[in-house]
N, C-alpha and C positions, 0 to 999 in steps of 0.2 A: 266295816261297811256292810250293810244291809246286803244278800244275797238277790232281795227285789229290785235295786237299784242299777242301772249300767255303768259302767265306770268311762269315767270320762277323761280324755285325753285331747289336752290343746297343741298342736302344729306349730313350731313356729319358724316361719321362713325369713330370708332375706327378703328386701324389699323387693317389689315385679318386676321382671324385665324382658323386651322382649329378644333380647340377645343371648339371653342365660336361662334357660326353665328346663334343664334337664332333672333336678333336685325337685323340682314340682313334679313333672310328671312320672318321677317317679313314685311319689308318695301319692299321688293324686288315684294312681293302677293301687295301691297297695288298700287305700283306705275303700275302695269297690268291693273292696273283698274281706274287710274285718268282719268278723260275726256280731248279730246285732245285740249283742250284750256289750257293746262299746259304741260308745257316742265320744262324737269328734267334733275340733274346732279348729277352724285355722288362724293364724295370728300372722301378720304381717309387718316386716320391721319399716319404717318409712323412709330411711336414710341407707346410702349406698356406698356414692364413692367417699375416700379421703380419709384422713384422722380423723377431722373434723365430723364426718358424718358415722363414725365407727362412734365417738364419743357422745355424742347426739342421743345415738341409738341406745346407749349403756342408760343413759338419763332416761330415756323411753320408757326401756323394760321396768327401771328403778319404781317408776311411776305407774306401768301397770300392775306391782305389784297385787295389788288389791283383786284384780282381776284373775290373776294367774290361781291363786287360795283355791275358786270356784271348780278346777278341774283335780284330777286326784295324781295325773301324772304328766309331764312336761316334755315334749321329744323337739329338742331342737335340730333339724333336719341337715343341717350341715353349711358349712363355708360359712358361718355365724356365730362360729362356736365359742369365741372371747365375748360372748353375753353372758353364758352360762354362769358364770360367779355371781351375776346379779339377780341371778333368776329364783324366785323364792317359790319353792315346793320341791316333791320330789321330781327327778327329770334325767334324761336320756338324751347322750350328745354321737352324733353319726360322724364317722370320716368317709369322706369319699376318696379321697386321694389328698397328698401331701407336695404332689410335684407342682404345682400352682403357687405353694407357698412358700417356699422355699428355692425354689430353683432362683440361679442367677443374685443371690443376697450377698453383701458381705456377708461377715464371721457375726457381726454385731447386729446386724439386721435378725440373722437367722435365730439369735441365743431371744431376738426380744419376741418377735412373731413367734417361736416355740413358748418361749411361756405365757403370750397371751391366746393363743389359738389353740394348746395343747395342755400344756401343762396344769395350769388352773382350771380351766375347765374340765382335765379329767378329774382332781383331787374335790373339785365342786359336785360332781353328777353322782348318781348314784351308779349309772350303768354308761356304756361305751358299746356302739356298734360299728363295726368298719365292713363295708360292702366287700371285699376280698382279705381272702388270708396274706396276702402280700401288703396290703394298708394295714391290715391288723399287727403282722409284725413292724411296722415301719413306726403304727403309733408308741406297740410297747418297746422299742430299741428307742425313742426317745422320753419316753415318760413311763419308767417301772411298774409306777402307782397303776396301769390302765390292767396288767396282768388277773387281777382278780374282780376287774369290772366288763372286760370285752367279751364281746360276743361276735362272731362272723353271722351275717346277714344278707346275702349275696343281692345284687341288683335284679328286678326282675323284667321282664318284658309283655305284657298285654296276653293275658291266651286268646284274645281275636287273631292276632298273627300265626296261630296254628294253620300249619294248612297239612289236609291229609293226602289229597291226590298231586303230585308233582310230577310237573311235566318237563323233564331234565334234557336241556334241545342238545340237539348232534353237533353242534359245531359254537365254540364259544364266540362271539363278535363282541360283547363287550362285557370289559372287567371292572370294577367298582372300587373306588378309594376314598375314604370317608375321613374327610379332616382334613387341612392342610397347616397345622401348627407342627414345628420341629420334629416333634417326638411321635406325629404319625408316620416321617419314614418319605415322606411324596418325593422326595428326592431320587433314593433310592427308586422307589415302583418305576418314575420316568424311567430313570435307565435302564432298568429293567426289562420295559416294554418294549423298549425303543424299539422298531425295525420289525416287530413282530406285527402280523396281520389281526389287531386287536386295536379296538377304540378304548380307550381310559376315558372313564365319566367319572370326575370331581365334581365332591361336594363341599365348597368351602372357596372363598379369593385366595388363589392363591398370589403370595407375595410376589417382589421383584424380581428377587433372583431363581425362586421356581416357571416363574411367566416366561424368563429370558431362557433357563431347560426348558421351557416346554416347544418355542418360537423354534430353538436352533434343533430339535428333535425330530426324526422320521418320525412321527407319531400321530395321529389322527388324536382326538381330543376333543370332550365337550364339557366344559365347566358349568356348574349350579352354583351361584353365589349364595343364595339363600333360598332355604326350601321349607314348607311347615313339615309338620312330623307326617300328617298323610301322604304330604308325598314324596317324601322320604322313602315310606313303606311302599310307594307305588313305584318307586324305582327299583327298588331290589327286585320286582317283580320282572324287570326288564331286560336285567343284565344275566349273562352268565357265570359272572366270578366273581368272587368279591376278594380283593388284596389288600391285609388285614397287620402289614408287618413290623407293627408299632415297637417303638422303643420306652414307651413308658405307659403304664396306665394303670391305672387304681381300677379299673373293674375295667372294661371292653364290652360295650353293649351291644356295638356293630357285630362281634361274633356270632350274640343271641338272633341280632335283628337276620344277618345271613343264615343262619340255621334254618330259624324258624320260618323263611320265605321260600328255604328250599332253595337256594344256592352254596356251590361248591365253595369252602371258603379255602385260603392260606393265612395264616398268621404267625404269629412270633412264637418260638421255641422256650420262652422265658416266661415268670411268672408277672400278672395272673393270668394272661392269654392263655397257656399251656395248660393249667386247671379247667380254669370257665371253658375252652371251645372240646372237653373229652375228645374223644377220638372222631370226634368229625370236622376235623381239618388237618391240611398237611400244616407242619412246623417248620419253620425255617428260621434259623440265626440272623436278627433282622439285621444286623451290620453288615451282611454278606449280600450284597448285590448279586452275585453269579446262584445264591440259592436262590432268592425270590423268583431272578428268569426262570431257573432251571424249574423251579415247582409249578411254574404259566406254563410253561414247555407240555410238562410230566400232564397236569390236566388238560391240556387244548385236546392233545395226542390220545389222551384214554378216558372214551366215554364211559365204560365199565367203572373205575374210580371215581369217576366226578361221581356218578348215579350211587356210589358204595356210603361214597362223604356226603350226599344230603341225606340219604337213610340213618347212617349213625347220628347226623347234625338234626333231625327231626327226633330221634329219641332223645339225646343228650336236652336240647333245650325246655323239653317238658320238666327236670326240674326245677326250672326257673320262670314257671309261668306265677304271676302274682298270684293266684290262687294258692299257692303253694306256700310262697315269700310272706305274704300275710299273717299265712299259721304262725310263721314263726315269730313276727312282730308281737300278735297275740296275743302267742305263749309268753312271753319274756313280761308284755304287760301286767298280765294277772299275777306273773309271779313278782315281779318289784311293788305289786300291791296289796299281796296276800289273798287276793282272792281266786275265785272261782268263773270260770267260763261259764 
C-alpha cells in the first residue's frame, strides 16, 4: 500500500437503536481522535431482533461483500460478532462483555451462542480486542484460539468531561446509582442507604420488586427513567457520591464518568472495577451490604477523603481519555496492515 494513501477502515455496527448505543458512542469518541492518515466508514447492520433477523443479517454482510474489498481493514464493533465468519477482508472483532450472553442459558444454549458469537469468529478475525482484562480472560478461557490474536483496549470516556477545578461540597445530600439490572447491585445500595440522611438518584425503571424496596424503605428517592448522555453527565455534576458496587461488568464506565466529574466514588473490590477505578475509589465486597453502608458512612463523615478520592479519581481517569484509547486502536491498525502512520 502506497505510503500516500490513507488507510481505510469500515465500522461495522448493529443495527440503531435508541435503547442501546453505548458500542456507538463509544467508537463514535474513539474515531474524533484517529489521526488523519485513516479514513473511516461506518456500516450498519439492518436487522436486530430474533434468529431470524441474526440470519438476515449474515445474508446482508454475504452480499456486501463487494463493498467490504474497498476498505483495507474491517472492525466489527461488538454484540455482532457471529457476522464475522461472513465478512470478506481482513478484520478486528471487540468483546465488550460476555455476561449478556450467556447468563441465565441452558448448557445447550451456551455450547451454540459460544461458538457462534465467539468461537468462529475469533478463528475467522485476524485480531481480538476486549475492552478489559477481565473480558480478555473470559474470551481466552473459552476460545484458546483468541491467545495470540487479543489485545486489551480499555473503554474510554470523552476528554470534554475533564474537569480541572472541583468543587467538592461539605456535606453529601445525594448519592448516585447507575443501572438498575441485577448485576448493578440496587438492591443491595437501597439497604444500604436506608435511614441514612442521603437521597438516592436512579438512573434506570427500576423493577417490581426493587419499586416495592424502595416504597417500604426510609429512603427519600428520585428516579430517571430515561436520560440522553448530556444529561446523564449533567447529573453527576449534582450529586455528591456515586455508588458503584456492581457485581458483574465487562468494563465500568460509570467509574470513568464519576472520576472524571469530580465525584467521590465507591465500587466493587473485584475485577475490572478494582483495575479501571485505580485508587480513586473506596472498594467494597459488593455482596456485603454492611460494606457498601459502612463506605456511605466513612465518606459522608470525612470530607478530607472524599477531596483525597476525586484528586486520585481526576488523575487515574486521564488514562482513558479517547485521545489516549485511539492511539492505541491506530497503533494496532497500521500494524495488522503493515503500514506506516
Amino acid at each position: 500500500m502506497s505510503s500516500a494513501r490513507k488507510l481505510r477502515v469500515l465500522y461495522i455496527f448493529r443495527k440503531p437503536s435508541a435503547k442501546f448505543h453505548s458500542i456507538e458512542n463509544l467508537f463514535a469518541s474513539v474515531q474524533r481522535h484517529l489521526p488523519e492518515t485513516i479514513e473511516f466508514r461506518n456500516f450498519y447492520l439492518p436487522f436486530h431482533e430474533g434468529v431470524s433477523g441474526k440470519i438476515k443479517n449474515i445474508l446482508f454482510v454475504i452480499r456486501s461483500c463487494k463493498k467490504f474489498r474497498q476498505f483495507d481493514l474491517i472492525h466489527i464493533t461488538g454484540d455482532i460478532t457471529y457476522i464475522a465468519p461472513f465478512v470478506c477482508g481482513k478484520k478486528i472483532v471487540t468483546y465488550h462483555d460476555l455476561g449478556s450472553l450467556l447468563d441465565n442459558r441452558s448448557r445447550l444454549a451456551q455450547k451454540i451462542l459460544t461458538l457462534l458469537w465467539i468461537k468462529f469468529p475469533i478463528v475467522s478475525s485476524d485480531a481480538v480486542t476486549a475492552i478489559s482484562q477481565a473480558t480478555a480472560r473470559e474470551v481466552m478461557g473459552i476460545s484458546p484460539a483468541a491467545e495470540d490474536k487479543i489485545h486489551y483496549i480499555p473503554n474510554c470516556i470523552p476528554d470534554s468531561w475533564h474537569r480541572d477545578n472541583i468543587d467538592v461540597r461539605q456535606r453529601v445530600r445525594y448519592a448516585l446509582a447507575i443501572g438498575v439490572k441485577k448485576n448493578k447491585n440496587l438492591e443491595r445500595i437501597i439497604k444500604a442507604i436506608d435511614g441514612l440522611d442521603i437521597t438516592l438518584v436512579i438512573v434506570g425503571k427500576p423493577d417490581r420488586e426493587q419499586q416495592e424496596l424502595l416504597s417500604h424503605s426510609n429512603l427519600e428517592y428520585v428516579v430517571w427513567e430515561t436520560l440522553e448522555y448530556e444529561q446523564v453527565r449533567e447529573l453527576y455534576s449534582q450529586v455528591d457520591l456515586v455508588v458503584f458496587p456492581s457485581l458483574y461488568e465487562g468494563f465500568g464506565l460509570p467509574i470513568l464518568e464519576a472520576q472524571a466529574s469530580g465525584v467521590p466514588l465507591i465500587t466493587s473490590n473485584i475485577e475490572p472495577m478494582l483495575s479501571v477505578s485505580g485508587s480513586g475509589a473506596i472498594k467494597v465486597n459488593p455482596f456485603s451490604q454492611s460494606q457498601i453502608r459502612d463506605a456511605i458512612v466513612r465518606l459522608c463523615d470525612n470530607f478530607d477523603l472524599r477531596r483525597e478520592l476525586v484528586k486520585l479519581g481526576l488523575e487515574n481517569v486521564k488514562d482513558y481519555f479517547c485521545s489516549n484509547i485511539s492511539q492505541q486502536y491506530a497503533k494496532l491498525y497500521f500494524h495488522l496492515t503493515n503500514t506506516k502512520k
